[in-house]
C-alpha positions in Angstrom: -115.3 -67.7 22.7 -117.1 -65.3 25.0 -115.4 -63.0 27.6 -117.0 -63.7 31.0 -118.7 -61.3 32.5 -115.6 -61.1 35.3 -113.5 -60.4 33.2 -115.8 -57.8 31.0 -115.9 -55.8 35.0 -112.2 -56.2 35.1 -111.5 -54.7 31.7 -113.9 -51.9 32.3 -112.3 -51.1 36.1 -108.5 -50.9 33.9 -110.2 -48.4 31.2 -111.7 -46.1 34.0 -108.5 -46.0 36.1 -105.8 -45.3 32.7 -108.4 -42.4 31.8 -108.5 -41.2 35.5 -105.1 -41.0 35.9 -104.4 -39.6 32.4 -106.8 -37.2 33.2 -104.9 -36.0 36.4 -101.3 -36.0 34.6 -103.2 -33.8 31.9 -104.2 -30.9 33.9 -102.8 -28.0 33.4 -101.2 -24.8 34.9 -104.2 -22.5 35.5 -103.6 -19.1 35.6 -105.9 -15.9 35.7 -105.3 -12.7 34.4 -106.6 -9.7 35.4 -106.2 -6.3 34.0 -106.6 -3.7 36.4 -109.5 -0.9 36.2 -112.2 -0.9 33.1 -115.4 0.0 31.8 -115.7 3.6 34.0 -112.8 3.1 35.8 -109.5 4.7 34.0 -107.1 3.9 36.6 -104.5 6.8 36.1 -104.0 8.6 33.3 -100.8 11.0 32.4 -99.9 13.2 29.2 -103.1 10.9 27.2 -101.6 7.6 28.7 -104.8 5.4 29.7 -103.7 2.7 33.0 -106.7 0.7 31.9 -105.6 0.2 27.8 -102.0 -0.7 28.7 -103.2 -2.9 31.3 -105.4 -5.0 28.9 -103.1 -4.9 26.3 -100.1 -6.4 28.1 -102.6 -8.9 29.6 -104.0 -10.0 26.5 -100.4 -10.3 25.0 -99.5 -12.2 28.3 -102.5 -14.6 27.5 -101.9 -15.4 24.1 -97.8 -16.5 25.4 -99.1 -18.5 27.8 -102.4 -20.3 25.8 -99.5 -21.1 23.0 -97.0 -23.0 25.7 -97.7 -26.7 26.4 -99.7 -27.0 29.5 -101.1 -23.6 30.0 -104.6 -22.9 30.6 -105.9 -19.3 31.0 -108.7 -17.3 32.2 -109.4 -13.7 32.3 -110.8 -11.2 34.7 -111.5 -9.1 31.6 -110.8 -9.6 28.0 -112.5 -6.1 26.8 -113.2 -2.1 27.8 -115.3 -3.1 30.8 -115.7 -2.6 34.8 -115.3 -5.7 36.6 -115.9 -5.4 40.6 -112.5 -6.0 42.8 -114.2 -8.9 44.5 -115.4 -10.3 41.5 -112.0 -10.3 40.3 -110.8 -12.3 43.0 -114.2 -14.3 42.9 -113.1 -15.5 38.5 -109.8 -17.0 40.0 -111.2 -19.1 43.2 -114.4 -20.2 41.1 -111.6 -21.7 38.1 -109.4 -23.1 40.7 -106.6 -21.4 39.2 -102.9 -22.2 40.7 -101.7 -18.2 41.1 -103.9 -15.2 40.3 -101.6 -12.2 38.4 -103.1 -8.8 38.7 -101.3 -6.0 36.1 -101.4 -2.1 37.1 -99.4 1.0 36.0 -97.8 3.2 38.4 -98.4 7.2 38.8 -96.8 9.9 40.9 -97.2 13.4 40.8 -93.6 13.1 41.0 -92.7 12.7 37.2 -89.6 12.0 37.8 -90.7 8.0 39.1 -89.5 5.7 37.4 -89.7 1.7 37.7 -91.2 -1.4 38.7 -92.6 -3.1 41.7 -94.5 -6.2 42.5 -96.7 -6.6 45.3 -97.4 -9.1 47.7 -100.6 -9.6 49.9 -99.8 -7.9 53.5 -100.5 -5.7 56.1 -97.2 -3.4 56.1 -97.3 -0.1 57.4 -95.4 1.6 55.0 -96.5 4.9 53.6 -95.6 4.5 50.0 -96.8 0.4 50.2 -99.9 2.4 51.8 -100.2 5.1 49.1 -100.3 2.4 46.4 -102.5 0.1 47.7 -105.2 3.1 48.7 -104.9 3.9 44.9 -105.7 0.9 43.4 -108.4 0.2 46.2 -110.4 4.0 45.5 -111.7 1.9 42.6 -114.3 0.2 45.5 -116.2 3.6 45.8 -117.4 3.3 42.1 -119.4 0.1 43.2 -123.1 -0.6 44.5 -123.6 -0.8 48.2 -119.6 -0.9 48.4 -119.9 0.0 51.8 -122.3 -2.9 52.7 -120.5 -5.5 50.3 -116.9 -4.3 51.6 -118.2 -4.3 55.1 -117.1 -0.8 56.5 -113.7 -0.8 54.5 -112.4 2.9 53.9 -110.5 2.6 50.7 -108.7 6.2 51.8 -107.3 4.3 54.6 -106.4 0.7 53.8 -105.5 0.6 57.6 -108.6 -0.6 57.9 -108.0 -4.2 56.6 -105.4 -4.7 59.0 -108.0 -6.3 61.5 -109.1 -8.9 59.0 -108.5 -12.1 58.9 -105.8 -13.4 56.1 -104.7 -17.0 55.1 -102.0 -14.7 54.3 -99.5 -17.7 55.7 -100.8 -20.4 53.2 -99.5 -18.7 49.9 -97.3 -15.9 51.0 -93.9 -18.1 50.4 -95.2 -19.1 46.8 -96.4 -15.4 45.8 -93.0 -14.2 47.0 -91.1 -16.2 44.1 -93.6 -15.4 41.6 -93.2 -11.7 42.4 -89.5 -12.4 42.7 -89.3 -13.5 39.3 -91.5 -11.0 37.5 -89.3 -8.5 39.0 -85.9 -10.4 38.4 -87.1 -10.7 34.8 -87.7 -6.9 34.5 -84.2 -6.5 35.6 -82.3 -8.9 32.8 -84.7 -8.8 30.1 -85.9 -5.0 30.4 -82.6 -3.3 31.9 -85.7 -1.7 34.3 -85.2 -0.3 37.5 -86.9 -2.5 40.2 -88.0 -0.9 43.4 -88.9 -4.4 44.9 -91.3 -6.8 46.3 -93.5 -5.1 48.7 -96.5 -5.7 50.7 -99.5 -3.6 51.0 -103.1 -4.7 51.6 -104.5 -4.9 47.9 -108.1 -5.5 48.3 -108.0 -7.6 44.9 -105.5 -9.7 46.2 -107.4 -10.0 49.7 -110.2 -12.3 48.5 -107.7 -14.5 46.1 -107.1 -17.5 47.3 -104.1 -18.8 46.0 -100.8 -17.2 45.6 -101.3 -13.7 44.2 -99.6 -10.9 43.3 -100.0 -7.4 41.9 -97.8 -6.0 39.1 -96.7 -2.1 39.0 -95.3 -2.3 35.3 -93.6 1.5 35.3 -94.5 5.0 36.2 -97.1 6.3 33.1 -96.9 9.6 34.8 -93.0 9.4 33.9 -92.7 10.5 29.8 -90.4 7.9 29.3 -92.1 5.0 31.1 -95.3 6.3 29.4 -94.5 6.3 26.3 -93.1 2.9 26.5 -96.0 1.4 28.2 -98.4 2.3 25.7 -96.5 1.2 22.7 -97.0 -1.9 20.7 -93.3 -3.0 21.1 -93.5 -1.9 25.2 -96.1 -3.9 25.6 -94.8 -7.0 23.9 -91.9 -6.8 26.1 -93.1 -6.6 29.0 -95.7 -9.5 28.2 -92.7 -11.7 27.2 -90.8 -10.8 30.6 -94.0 -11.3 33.1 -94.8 -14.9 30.7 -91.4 -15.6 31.1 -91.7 -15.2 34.6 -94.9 -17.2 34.6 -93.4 -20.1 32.9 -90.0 -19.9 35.3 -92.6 -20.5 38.2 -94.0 -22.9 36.9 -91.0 -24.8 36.2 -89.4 -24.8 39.4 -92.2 -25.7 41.4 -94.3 -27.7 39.0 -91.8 -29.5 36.7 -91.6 -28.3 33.1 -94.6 -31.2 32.1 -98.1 -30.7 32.6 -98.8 -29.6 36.5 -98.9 -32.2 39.4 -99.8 -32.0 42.6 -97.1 -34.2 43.6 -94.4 -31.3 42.9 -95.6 -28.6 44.6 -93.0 -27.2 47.2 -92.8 -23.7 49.3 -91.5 -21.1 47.9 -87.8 -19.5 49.4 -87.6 -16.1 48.0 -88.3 -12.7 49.6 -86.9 -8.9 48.8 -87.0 -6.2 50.4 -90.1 -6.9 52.8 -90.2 -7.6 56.2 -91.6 -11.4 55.4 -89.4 -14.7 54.7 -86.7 -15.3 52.0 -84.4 -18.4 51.4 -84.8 -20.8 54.5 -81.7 -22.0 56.7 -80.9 -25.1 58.3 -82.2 -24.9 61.8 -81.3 -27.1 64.7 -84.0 -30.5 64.9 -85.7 -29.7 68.1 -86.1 -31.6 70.8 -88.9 -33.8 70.9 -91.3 -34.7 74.4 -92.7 -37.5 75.4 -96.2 -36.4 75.0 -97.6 -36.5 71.2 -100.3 -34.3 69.7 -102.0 -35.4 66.6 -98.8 -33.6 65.2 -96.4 -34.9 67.0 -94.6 -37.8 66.0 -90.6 -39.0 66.4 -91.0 -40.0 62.6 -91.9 -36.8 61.2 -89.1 -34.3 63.0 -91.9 -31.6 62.1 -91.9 -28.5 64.1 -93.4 -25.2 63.6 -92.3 -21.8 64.1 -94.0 -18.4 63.7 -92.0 -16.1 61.5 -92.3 -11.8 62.9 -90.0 -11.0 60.4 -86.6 -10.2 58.9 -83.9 -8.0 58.1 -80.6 -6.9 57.0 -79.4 -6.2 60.8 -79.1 -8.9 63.4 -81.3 -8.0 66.3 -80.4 -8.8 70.2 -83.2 -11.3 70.7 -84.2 -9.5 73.8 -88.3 -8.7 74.1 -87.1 -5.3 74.2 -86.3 -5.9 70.5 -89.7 -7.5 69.6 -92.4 -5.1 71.4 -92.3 -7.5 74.6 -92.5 -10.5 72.6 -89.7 -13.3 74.4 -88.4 -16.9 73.1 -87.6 -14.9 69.6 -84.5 -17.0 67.9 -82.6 -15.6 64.9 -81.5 -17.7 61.7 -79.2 -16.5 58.7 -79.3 -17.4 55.4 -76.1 -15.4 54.9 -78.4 -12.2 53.3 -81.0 -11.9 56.3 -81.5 -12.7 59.4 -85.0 -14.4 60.2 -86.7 -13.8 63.7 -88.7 -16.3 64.7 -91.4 -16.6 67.7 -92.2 -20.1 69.6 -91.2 -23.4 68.3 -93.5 -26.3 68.7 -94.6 -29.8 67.2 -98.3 -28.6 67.7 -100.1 -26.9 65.1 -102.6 -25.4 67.6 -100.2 -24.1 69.3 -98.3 -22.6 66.8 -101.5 -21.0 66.1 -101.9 -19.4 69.3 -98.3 -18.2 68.9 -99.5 -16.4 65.6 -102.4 -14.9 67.2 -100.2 -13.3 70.2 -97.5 -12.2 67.5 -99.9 -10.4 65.7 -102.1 -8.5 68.9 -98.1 -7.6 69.8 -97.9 -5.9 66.5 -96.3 -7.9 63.6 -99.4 -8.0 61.6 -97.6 -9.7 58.8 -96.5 -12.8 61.1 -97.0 -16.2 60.1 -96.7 -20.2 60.6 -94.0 -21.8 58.9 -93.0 -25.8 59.1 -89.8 -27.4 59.4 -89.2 -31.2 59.1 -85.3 -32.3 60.3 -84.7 -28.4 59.9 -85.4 -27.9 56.5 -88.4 -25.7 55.4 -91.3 -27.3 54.0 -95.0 -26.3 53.7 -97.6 -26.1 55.9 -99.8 -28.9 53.7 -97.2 -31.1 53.7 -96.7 -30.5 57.6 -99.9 -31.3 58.3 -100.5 -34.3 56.3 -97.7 -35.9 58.0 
């Protein structure tokens, strides 16, 4: 007997949806890798200790961690002795979609005595050492065609100059604060190394990257000891297992430990030492108006806040406090206390907060969500 050409449509329909959905519970963690400097560019170079060889090396070790654990997929700024332009960089991650972009540098000083790690964040803090470092690795714009024209005006000897732009700094700050947590927490227990932190500075390769980023500083070459360690076979499988390790850790806690879906995804709650957000505290449900935005619902108990910063040392709320800025409320997570400016069940509005947070000078501000007073992200604020 025949099948009937109802039921032929009906079988086909089943087939296409199982190897839909199979196809979206198959994809994987994308990651790109990108070794800093190449081709021309040397990056630094101390006592015959290239930046650019140990770079690729610990990347391509990274790589080949990462390709051999289940669902895994990773592309490559550079897998050879070549210059790749900073944008471009940033351009290989955004074409491939890729979930988090991981950038790996070595440190210099003409101090020799520096000694270390750090792992940096997209921002536009002010310090002079975040500043120093992020001038360095930018100085690599100059060896480009038309830089000027294609990095519209940018000085690369004053990075300054990138504090007008603007970031969707706000959409994948939270996330690239874990994933530089970790990578630095790792260096720590695995490595016995010395961290100096999670800091912000305004990498021009992590500008254009749109997705959580962040930019390792694996050790000092311009230090003998870190040198030497750097740019030795056994060096450089360590520190490929600890920033894999890393990798896979972040990939655990906020995709599951399967193949990556969507579904999972939550914010990230970790911050160091930089003047951005760290492990979110219960905060009071606000009180909701009569009057609804597209936004605003009774259901939801979503409000959004603009975060200046946070610190060690509990601050007077006064406008005094926050260059003139008032309505600033303070939450504790028991390590920090988080300063926060405006609260409101409009988006909009919360956007207008950012924008007068920032012309009152905290150029690293940003909109964070709340639903019932626990922190969630801004996509799954504004779905709701």
């Amino acid at each position: 007997m025949g099948i009937s050409n109802t039921r032929k449509a009906s079988l086909l329909l089943t087939f296409f949806f199982c190897v839909a959905g199979n196809s979206v519970l198959a994809q994987k963690f994308k990651v790109t890798l990108d070794a800093g400097h190449g081709g021309k560019d040397f990056g630094a170079v101390y006592h015959g200790h290239i930046e650019k060889n140990i770079a690729l090396g610990v990347v391509q070790k990274v790589g080949k961690i990462l390709e051999g654990t289940p669902g895994f997929d990773v592309v490559y700024t550079r897998k050879s002795d070549v210059f790749i332009e900073l944008v471009e960089r940033a351009n290989i991650a955004n074409r491939a979609d890729s979930h988090i972009f991981v950038s790996i540098h070595c440190n210099a000083n003409k101090n020799t005595a520096a000694e270390g790690t750090e792992t940096y964040v997209m921002g536009m803090n002010k310090n002079a050492s975040n500043l120093e470092a992020a001038k360095r690795e930018n100085s690599v714009i100059t060896l480009e065609k038309d830089y000027k024209q294609k990095y519209e005006g940018y000085d690369p000897s004053s990075p300054e100059t990138m504090i007008g732009v603007e970031l969707m700094q706000e959409e994948f700050l939270d996330n690239s604060i874990s994933l530089a947590s970790k990578i630095q927490d790792m260096f720590v227990r695995s490595l016995g190394k010395k961290s100096r932190g999670v800091k912000q500075a305004p990498f021009m390769v992590l500008h254009k990257a749109y997705m959580p980023r962040v930019l390792i500083e694996m050790g000092f070459i311009s230090n003998p000891k870190d040198g030497a360690f750097l740019d030795s076979e056994d060096g450089q499988d360590e520190m490929a297992k600890a920033i894999a390790n890393a990798i896979i850790g972040y990939k655990k806690e906020y995709f599951g430990s399967g193949n990556y879906d969507p579904a999972n995804e939550r914010p990230s709650q970790r911050i160091t030492d930089t003047p951005v957000a760290e492990t979110p505290a219960p905060v009071a449900a606000p009180e909701r108006t009569t009057a609804q935005t597209p936004f605003e619902s009774d259901a939801s108990g979503i409000v959004f806040k603009v975060q200046i910063s946070a610190s060690g040392n509990k601050l007077a709320t006064t406008p005094s406090n926050f260059k003139g800025l008032s309505g600033v409320s303070v939450q504790s997570d028991g390590k920090l206390f988080k300063y926060f400016y405006g609260e409101t069940p409009d988006y909009q509005t919360a956007r207008q907060k950012l924008s007068e947070a920032k012309t009152k000078g905290f150029p690293s501000a940003y909109v964070v969500a709340f639903r019932n007073g626990q922190r969630i992200s801004l996509d799954e604020a504004l779905k709701k």
